[in-house]
C-alpha positions as CSV (number, residue, x, y, z in Angstrom):
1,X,-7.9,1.4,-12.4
2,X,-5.7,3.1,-15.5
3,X,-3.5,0.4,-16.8
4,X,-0.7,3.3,-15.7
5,X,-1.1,2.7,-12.2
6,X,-1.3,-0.7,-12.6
7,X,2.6,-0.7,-14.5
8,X,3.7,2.1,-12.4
9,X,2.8,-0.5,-9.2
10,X,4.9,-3.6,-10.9
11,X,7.3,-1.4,-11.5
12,X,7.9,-0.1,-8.5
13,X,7.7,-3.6,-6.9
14,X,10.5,-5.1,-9.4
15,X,12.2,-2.1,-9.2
16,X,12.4,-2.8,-5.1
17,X,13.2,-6.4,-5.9
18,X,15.8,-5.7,-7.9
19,X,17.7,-3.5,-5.2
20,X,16.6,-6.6,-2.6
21,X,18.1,-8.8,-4.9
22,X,21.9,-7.0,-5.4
23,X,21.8,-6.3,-1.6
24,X,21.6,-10.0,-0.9
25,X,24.0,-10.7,-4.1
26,X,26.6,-8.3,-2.4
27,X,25.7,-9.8,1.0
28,X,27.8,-13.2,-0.4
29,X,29.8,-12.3,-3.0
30,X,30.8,-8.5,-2.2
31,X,30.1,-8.2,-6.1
32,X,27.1,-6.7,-7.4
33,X,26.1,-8.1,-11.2
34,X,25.9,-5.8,-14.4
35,X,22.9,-7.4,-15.0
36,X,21.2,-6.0,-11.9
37,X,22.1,-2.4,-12.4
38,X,21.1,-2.3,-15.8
39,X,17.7,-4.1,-15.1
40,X,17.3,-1.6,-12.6
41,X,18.4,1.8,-15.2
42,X,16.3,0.2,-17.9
43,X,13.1,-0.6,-15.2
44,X,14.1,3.4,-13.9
45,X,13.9,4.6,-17.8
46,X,10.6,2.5,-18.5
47,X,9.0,3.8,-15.6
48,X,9.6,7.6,-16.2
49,X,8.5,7.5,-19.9
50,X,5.5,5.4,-18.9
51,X,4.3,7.9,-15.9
52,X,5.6,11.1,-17.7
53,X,3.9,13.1,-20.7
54,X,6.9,15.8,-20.8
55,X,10.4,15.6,-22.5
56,X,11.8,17.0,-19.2
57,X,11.5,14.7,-16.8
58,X,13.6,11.6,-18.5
59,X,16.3,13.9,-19.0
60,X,16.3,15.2,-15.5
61,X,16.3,11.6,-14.5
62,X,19.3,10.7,-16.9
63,X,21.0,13.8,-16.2
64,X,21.5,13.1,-12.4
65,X,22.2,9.3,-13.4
66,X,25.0,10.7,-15.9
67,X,26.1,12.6,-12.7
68,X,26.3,10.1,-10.2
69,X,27.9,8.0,-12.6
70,X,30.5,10.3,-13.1
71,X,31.3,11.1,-9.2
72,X,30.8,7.1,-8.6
73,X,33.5,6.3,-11.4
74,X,35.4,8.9,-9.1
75,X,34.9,7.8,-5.8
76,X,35.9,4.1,-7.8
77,X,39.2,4.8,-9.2
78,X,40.2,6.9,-5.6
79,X,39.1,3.1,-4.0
80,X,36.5,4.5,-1.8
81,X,33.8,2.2,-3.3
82,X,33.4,-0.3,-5.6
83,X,32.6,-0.8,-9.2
84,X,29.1,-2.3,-8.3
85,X,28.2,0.3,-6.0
86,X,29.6,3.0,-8.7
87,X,27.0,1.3,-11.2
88,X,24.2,0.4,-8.9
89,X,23.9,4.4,-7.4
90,X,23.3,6.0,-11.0
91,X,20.8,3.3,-12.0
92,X,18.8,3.7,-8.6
93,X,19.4,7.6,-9.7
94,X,17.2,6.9,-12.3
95,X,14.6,5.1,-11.4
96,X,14.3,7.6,-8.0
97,X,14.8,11.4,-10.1
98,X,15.8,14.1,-8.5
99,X,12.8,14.9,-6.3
100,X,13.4,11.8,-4.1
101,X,17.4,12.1,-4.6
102,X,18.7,14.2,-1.3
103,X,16.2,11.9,0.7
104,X,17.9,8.9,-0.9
105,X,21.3,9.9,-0.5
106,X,20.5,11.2,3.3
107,X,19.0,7.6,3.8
108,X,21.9,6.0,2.1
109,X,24.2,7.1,4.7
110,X,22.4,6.4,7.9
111,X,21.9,2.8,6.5
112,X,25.8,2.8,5.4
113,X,26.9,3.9,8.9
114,X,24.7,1.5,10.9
115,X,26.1,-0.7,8.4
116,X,29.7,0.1,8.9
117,X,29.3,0.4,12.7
118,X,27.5,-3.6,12.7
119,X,30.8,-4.7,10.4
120,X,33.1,-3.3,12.9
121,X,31.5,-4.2,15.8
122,X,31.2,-7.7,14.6
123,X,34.6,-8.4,12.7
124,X,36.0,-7.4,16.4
125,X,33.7,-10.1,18.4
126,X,32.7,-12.8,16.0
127,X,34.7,-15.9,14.8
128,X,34.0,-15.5,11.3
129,X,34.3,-19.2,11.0
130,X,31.0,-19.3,12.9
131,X,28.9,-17.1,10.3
132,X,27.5,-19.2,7.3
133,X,29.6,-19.4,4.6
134,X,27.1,-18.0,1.9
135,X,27.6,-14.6,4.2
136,X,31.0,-15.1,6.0
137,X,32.8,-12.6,3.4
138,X,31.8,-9.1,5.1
139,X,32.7,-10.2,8.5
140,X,36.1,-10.8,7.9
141,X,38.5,-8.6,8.7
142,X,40.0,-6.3,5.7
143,X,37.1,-7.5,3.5
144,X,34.9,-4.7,1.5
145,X,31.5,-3.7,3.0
146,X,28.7,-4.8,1.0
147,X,27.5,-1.1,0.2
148,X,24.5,-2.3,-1.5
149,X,22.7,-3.0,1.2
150,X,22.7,0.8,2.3
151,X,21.9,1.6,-1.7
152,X,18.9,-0.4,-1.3
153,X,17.8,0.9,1.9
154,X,17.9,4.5,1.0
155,X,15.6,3.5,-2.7
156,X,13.5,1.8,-0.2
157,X,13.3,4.7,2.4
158,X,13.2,7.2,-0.7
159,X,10.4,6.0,-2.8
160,X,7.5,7.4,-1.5
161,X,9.1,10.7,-2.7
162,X,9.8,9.3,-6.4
163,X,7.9,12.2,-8.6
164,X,6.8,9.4,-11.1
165,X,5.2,7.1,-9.2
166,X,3.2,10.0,-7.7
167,X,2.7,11.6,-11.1
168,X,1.0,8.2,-12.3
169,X,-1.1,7.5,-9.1
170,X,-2.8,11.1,-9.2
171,X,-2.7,10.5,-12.8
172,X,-1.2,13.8,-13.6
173,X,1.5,15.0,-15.9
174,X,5.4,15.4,-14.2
């Protein structure tokens, strides 16, 4: 096996991890750490420079990061998500490119409303006092939906479409 594949594999595994990880982060705290989204932009930037042999793809990949950084800063200031989730969206952005972005962002969604619909559903029935404190935070009413969680479904649900990883297993240039 190329020594390519075998990166572009960890990669892809820590790059998954890492969006596991600031799913469960946001899960507890509602906060999502710098240090995760810029592990996850540098991992995304390593990745495409390792699996690529052209000039164009890295920029594509930064372009729509710069892009959905720019609408996430946006949607931030207007209060319609938070600063995490306006970091953590660009640095997936990255690491997924734009073949695998409309499949992210149509995965994103579903995730978000099923997680929305769960949150509403529960902060209506539940006694938040009954919910373990390391996760009590989302269920309680007026609190901010952990948004991550959906961010990280729809890199999960979107991957098989990222061009790099594909690039690198058929060992072809982007």
């Amino acid at each position: 096996m190329e020594w390519r594949v075998m990166v572009v594999a960890a990669i892809v595994y820590m790059g998954l991890g890492l969006c596991l990880l600031a799913a469960i982060t946001d899960v507890s705290s509602l906060t999502i750490p710098n240090w995760l989204n810029l592990s996850l932009a540098g991992l995304g930037l390593m990745a495409v420079l390792i699996a690529s042999f052209g000039t164009w793809t890295p920029l594509t990949h930064l372009g729509l990061a710069l892009a959905c950084l720019v609408v996430g800063f946006g949607l931030f200031s207007a209060g319609i998500i938070g600063g995490g989730d306006a970091k953590m969206i660009p640095a997936v952005a990255i690491w997924i490119g734009p073949a695998a972005f409309l499949p992210f962002l149509a995965w994103m969604a579903v995730a978000g409303g099923a997680l929305a619909v769960v949150l509403l559903v529960a902060r209506i029935g539940l006694d938040p006092q009954r919910i373990p404190a390391a996760v009590r935070r989302p269920f309680i009413a007026g609190e901010g939906v952990p948004y991550a969680v959906a961010i990280a479904a729809g890199a999960v649900m979107a991957a098989p479409r990222v061009d790099w990883i594909e690039a690198a297993l058929l060992q072809t240039s982007l």
